[in-house]
C-alpha positions in Angstrom: 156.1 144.0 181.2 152.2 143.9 180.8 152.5 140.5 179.7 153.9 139.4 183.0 150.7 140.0 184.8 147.4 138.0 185.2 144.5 139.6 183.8 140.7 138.8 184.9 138.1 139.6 182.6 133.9 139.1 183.0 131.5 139.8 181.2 129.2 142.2 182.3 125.2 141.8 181.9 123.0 143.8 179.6 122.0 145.8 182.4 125.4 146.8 183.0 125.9 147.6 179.9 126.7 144.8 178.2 130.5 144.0 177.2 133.7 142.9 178.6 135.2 144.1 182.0 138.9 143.2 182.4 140.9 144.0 185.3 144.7 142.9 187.4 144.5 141.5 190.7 147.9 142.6 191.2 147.8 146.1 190.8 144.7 148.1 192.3 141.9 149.6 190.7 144.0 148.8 187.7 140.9 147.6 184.5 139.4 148.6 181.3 136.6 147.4 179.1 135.6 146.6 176.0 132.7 145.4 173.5 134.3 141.9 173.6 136.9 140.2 175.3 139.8 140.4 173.0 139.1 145.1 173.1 138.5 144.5 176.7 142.3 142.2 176.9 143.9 144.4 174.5 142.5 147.7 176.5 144.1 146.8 180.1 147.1 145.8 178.8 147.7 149.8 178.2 146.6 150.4 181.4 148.9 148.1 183.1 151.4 149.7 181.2 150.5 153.5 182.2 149.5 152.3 185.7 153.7 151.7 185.9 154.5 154.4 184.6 152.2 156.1 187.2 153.4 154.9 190.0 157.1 155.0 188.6 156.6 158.5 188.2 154.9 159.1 191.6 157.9 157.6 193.0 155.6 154.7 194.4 155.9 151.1 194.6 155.1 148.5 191.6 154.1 145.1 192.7 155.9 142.1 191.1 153.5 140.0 189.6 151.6 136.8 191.9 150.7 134.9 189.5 152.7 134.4 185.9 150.5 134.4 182.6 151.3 131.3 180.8 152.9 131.8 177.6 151.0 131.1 174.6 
């Protein structure tokens, strides 16, 4: 199901420390980071994964992707 979502990613300046910043529009305040893009990419897709399980468990609502990844 992580697949199904978009995923942003930045990356962040040196003063900021430096690294990768990846987050989904779709599903608040869910992100992650890494030292480089593919950690940071690899990283949110486990939290996209335990932000459903989150809400699944807190009995809340999980939004249905906006926008489809493209498949590779």
């Amino acid at each position: 199901m992580s697949s199904d979502y978009e995923i942003k990613a930045k990356q962040l300046p040196p003063e900021d420390g430096g690294g990768y910043l990846a987050w989904v529009p779709d599903l608040p305040g869910c992100m992650s980071d890494g030292d480089t893009l593919v950690e940071a990419v690899a990283s949110v897709r486990l939290a996209i994964d335990e932000w459903i399980a989150e809400a699944v468990r807190l009995n809340r609502a999980v939004p249905a992707p906006t926008h489809k990844r493209a498949a590779h």
